[in-house]
C-alpha positions in Angstrom: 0.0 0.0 0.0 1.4 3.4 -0.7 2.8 5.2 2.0 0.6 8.5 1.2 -2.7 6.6 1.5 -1.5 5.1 5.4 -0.9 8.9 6.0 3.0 8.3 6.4 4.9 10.5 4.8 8.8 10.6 4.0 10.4 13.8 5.1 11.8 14.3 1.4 7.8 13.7 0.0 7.6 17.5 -1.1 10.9 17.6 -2.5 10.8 19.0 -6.3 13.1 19.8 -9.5 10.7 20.3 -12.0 11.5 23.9 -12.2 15.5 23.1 -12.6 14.1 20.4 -15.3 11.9 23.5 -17.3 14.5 25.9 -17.1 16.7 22.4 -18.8 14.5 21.7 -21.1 14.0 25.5 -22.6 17.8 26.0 -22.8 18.4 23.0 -24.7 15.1 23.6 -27.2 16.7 27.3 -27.9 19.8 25.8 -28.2 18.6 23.4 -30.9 16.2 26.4 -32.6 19.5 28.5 -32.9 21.9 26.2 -34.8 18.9 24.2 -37.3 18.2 28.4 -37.8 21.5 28.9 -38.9 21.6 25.6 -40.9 18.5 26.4 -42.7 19.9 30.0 -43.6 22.8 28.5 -44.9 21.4 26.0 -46.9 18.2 28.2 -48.2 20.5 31.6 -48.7 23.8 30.8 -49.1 23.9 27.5 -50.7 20.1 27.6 -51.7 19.6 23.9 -51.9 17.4 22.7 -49.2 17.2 18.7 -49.2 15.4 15.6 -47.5 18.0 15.8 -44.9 17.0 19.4 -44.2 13.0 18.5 -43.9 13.8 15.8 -41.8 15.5 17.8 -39.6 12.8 20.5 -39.6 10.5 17.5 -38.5 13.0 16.2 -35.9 13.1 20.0 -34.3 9.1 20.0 -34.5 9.1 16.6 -32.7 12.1 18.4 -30.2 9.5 21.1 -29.2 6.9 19.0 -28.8 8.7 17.1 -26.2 9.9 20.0 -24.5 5.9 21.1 -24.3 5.2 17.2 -23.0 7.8 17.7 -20.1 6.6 20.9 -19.1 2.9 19.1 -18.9 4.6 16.3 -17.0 6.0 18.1 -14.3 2.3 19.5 -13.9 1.2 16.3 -13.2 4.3 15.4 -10.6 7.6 14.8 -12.7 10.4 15.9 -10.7 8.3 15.2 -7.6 7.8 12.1 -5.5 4.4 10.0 -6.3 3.5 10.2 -3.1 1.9 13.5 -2.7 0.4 12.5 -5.8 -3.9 11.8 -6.1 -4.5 8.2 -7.9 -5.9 10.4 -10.8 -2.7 12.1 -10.9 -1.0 9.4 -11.4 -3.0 7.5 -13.8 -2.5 10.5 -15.8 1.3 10.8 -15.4 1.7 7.1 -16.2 -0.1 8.1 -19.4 2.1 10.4 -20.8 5.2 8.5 -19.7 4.3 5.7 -22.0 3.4 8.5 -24.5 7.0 10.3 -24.0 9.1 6.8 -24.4 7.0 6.1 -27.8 7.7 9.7 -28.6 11.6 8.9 -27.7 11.5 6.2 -30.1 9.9 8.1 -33.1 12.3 11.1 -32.5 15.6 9.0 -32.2 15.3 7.2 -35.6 14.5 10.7 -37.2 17.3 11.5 -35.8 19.2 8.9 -37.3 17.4 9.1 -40.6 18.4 12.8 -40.6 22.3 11.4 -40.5 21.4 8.5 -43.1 19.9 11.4 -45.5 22.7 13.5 -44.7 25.2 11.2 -45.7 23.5 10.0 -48.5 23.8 13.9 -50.2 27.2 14.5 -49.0 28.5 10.8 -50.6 27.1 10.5 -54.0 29.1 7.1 -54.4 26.0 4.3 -55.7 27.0 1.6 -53.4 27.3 3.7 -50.3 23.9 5.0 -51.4 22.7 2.0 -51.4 23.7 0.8 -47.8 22.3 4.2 -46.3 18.7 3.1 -48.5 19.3 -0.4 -46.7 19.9 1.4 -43.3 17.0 3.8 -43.6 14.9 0.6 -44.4 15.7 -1.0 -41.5 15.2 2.4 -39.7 11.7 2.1 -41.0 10.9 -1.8 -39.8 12.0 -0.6 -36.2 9.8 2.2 -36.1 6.7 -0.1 -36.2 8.6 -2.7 -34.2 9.2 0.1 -31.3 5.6 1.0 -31.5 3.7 -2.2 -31.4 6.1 -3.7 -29.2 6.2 -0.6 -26.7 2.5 -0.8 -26.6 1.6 -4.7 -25.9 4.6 -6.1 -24.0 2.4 -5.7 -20.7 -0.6 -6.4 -21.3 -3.8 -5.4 -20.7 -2.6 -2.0 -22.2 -4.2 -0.1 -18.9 -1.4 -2.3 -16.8 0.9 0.8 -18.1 -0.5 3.5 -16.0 -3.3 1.9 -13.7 -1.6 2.1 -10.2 -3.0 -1.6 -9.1 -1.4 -2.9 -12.6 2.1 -2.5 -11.0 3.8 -1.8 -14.2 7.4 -1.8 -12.5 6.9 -5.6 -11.6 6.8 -6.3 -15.4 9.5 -7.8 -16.5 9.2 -7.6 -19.8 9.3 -4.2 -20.3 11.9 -3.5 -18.7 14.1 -6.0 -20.9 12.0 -4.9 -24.0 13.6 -1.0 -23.4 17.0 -1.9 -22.2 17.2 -3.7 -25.6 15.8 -1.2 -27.7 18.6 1.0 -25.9 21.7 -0.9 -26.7 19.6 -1.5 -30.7 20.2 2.3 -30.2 23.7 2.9 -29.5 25.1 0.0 -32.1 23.2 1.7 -34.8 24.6 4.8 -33.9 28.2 3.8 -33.8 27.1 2.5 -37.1 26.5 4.7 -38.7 28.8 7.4 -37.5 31.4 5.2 -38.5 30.1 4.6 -42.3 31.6 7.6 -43.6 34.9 8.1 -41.8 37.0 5.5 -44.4 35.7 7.6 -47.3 36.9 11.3 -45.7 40.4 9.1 -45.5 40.4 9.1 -49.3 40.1 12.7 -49.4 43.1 14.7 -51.2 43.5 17.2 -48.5 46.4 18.1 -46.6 46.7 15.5 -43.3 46.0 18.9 -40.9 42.8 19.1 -42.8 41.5 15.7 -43.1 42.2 15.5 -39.5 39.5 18.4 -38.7 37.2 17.1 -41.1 37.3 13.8 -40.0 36.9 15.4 -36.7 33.6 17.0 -37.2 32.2 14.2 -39.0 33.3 12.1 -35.8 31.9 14.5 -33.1 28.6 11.9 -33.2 30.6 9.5 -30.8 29.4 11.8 -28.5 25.9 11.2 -28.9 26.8 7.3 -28.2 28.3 8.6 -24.7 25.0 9.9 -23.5 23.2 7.3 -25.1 25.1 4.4 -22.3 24.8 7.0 -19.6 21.2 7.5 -20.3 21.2 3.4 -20.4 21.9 3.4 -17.1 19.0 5.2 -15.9 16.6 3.0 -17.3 16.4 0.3 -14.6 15.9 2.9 -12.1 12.8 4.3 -14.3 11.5 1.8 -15.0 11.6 -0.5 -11.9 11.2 2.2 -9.2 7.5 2.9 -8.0 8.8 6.3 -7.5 8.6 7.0 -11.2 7.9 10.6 -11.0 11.5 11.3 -9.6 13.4 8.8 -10.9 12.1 9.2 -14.6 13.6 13.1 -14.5 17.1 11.8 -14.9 16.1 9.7 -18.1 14.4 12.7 -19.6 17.2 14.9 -18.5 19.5 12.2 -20.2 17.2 11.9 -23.2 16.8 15.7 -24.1 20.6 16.1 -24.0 21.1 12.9 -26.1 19.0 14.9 -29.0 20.1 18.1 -28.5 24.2 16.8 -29.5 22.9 14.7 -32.1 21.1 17.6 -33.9 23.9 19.7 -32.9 26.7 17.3 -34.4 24.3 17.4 -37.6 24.5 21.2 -37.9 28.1 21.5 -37.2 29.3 20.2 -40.7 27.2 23.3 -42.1 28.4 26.0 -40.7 31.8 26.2 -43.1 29.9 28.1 -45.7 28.8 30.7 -43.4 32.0 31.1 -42.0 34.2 31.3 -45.2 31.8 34.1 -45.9 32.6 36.1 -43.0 35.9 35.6 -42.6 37.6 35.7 -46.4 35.0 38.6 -47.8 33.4 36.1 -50.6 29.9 35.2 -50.8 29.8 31.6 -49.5 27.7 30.6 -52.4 30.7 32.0 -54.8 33.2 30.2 -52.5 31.0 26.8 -53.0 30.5 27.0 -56.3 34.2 27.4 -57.2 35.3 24.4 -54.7 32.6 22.8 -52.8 29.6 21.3 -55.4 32.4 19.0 -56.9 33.4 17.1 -54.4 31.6 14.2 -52.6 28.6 16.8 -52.3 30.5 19.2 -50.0 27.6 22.1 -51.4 27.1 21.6 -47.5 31.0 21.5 -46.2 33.1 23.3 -49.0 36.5 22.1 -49.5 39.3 23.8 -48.1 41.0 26.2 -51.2 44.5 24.5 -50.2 42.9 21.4 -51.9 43.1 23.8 -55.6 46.4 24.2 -54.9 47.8 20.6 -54.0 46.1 18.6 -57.2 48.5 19.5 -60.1 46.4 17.4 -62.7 42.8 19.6 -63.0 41.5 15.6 -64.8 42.4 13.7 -61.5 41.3 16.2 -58.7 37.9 16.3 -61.0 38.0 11.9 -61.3 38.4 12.0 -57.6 36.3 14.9 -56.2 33.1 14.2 -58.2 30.6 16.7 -59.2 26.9 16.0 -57.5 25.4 14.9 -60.2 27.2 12.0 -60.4 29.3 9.6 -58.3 32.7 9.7 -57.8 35.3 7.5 -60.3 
């Protein structure tokens, strides 16, 4: 029986971070508005090609703000609080929109990662690396309706997920169902972070270069760091009848976890921008002249010191391809 309905009372019942989790939650989501704002204006204005990758990162930052909006609901209804202040009707309706938000988790992460896949896929015009990244996003499609049917029906009746005499932290098999969804998560992502890094090593640029390029294009490791940490929380969250307190560090966790993955995608944007503060050019001069013939840098032009190392104008142009076609 729950120690608020016996009238016993912990002396840390009424303690609360919800408002430390808001203020959280709207840094990050301005933080993410700020840099796909700067992305978009480099790719509508400067570059003026706006691709699949783009809209499904526009949808991604849509599905961001929504969950910044589900939060700040949440801690209405006692995240970031201890259940047991909480009324029965509170907490049939918190248990609600936790199953809602883990769904929601799953929807936004392969987005996420089909934002990457797309990415990739204009950046790397080569057919057969195209062709895994079609296979990848395929997959990324089966596990969508996987995640949601299987998110949905692993406890059954479906009410066992946020009726309090359903116990939902005594099923086992959710708990095992998310853990593994969580490490699904993390390979994929070292997946595909890894698929493009031996084709940046064929590059013809100067080691210092390839080195920061390879760099940026690796800062998605990252995103696998917070993915394990934010593995860890899951038992917790999931076991714990305290749910309202403990699942605060899995969102916290979670929101970061998007945030530096739509960050790392924006980074390899910026360039353009830059080169057109910095050097006095127009960036879309600078790309046209160095960056659309080269494994689709029209998003991360080619330093000029590349012009200047390839002697033979017929190989640089065999192996920097234009984007219309792949490269020889």
């Amino acid at each position: 029986m729950d120690r608020n309905l016996t009238g016993s009372l912990p002396a840390d019942a009424y303690e609360n971070i919800a408002g430390g989790l808001i203020a959280y939650c709207v840094i990050f989501l301005l933080l993410n508005m700020t840099i796909v704002g700067v992305r978009f204006y480099i790719r509508l204005r400067i570059i003026r090609k706006f691709g699949s990758d783009d809209i499904a990162l526009g949808v991604t930052l849509f599905a961001t703000f929504a969950s910044v909006l589900g939060v700040t609901i949440a801690t209405r209804l006692g995240l970031g609080g201890h259940i047991e202040v909480l009324s029965i009707d509170d907490r049939i309706a918190f248990n609600k929109l936790l199953l809602a938000s883990s769904l929601g988790y799953h929807v936004a992460i392969i987005l996420l990662k089909s934002t990457f896949l797309l990415q990739f896929r204009r950046i790397f015009p080569l057919p057969t690396f195209q062709r895994l990244c079609d296979i990848f996003l395929a997959f990324l499609a089966a596990w969508t309706v996987a995640g949601l049917v299987g998110g949905m029906t692993i406890c059954l009746p479906l009410s066992r997920n946020w009726l309090p005499q359903g116990a939902i932290w005594e099923c086992d098999q959710r708990l095992w169902f998310w853990m593994s969804h969580g490490v699904i998560h993390v390979i994929t992502d070292l997946m595909i972070f890894i698929m493009p890094l031996p084709l940046l090593r064929t590059l013809p640029l100067p080691p210092l270069h390839k080195f920061v390029l390879i760099g940026v294009f690796s800062l998605g490791f990252f995103t696998c760091a917070i993915s394990c940490i934010r593995l860890t929380t899951l038992r917790s969250s999931l076991r714990d009848p305290d749910v309202t307190w403990t699942a605060a560090t899995t969102m916290f966790w979670s929101l970061g976890e998007v945030t530096c993955s739509i960050v790392c995608l924006c980074i390899p944007t910026l360039r353009p921008l830059l080169g057109d503060i910095f050097s006095g050019r127009r960036g879309d001069e600078n790309i046209m002249q160095r960056g659309s013939r080269g494994f689709a840098f029209d998003a991360i032009s080619l330093p000029s010191s590349v012009e200047r190392q390839s002697p033979n104008p017929r190989r640089r142009q065999a192996t920097i391809s234009s984007n219309d076609g792949p490269v020889q």
